[in-house]
N, C-alpha and C positions, 0 to 999 in steps of 0.2 A: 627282790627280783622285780623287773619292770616289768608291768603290761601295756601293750602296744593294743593304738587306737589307727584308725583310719576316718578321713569325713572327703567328701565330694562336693567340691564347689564348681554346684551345675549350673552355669549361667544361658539361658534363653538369645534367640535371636533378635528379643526386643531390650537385651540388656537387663532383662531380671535374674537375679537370684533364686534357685530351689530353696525352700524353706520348707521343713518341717516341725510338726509341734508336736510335744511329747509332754504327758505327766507324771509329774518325778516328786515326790515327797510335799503334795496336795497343790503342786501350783506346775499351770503351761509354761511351757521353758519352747523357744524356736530355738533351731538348729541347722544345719545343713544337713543332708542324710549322711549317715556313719556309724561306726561301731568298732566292737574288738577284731583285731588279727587272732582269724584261727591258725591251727594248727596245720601246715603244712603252706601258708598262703604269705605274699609279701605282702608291705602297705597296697598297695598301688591295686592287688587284686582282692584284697578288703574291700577297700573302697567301690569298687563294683560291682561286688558282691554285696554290700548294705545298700546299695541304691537300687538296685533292683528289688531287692528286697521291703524294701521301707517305700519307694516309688513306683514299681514298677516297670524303670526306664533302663533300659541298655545303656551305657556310657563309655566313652574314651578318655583315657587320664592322659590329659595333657601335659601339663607340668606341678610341680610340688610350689605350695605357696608359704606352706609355714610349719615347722617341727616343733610343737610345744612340750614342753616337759613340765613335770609337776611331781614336786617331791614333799610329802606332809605326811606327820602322823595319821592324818584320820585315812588318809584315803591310800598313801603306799606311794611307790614310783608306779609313776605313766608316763605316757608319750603317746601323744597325737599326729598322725601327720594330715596335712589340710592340701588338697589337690585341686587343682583346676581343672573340669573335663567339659564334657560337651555330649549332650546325646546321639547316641548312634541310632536309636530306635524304639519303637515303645511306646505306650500310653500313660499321660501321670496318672496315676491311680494311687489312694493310700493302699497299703502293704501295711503288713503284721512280723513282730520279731516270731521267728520260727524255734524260741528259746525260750517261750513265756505262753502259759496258758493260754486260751479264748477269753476268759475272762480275766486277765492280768496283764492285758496290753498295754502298752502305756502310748502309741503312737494316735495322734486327735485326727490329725488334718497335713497336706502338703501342697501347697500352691507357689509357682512364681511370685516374687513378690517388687517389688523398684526402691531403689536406695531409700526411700521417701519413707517406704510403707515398713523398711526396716529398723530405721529411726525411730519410729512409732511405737514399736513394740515393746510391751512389758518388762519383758525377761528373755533376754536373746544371750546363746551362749555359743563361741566368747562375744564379752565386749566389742572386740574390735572389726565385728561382723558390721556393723554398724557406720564405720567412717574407713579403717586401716582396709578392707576388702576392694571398697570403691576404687583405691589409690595404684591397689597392686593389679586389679581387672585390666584398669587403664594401660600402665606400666609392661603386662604381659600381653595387650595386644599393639604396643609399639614394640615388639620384641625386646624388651629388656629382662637382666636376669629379675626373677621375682622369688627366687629363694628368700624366705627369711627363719632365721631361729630366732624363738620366742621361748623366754624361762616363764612359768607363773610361779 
């Protein structure tokens, strides 16, 4: 059976990325804000739904950038889907998963960050937040389509 992901690529009006960091199995992982599709919700209102939560920001989902799947022993099928939005409203503020203890958090930090500052980083997930994001920002604000599927 597949589990369905959602993530929010929030971009600034100075052309930064939302990043946030998260600790997962003793090491910072950055990310866009996101998570699972609950019960009764599409991607699109996932994804809004984990950004407020995790950010504390209102957002509009603009368009979808990338459908990732992922099918392995260890981890099951999933599917991701990767959204372009923009804030509606709101203060960054880090946010807490409302599914995990006070003391079982795993969310660190959440700031804007610039293509530069994301090259930089450790352990960014996925990969291709790093260069393939830059390409397709550009890409959906000359209007072109920016669908892409991605198999991992």
């Amino acid at each position: 059976m597949w589990a369905g992901g959602a993530r929010a690529v929030i971009i600034d009006g100075e052309g930064r990325v939302l990043m946030v960091k998260q600790r997962h199995e003793g090491r910072d992982i950055w990310m866009v804000p996101g998570g699972g599709i609950e019960e009764g919700e599409n991607a699109g209102q996932a994804a809004i739904r984990e950004a407020k939560e995790e950010t504390g920001l209102d957002i509009e989902v603009k368009s979808l950038l990338w459908h990732v799947e992922e099918v392995s022993e260890k981890r099951g099928q999933r599917f991701v889907n990767f959204f372009l939005a923009e804030v509606k409203s709101g203060a960054l503020k880090l946010g807490a998963d409302p599914e995990r203890e006070k003391d079982g958090q795993v969310l660190r930090e959440a700031r804007f960050m610039t293509r530069d500052e994301v090259k930089g980083l450790e352990n960014v997930y996925p990969e291709y937040l790093r260069d393939e994001l830059w390409l397709l920002i550009s890409s959906d604000a000359a209007g072109n389509n920016s669908f892409k599927l991605r198999k991992n």
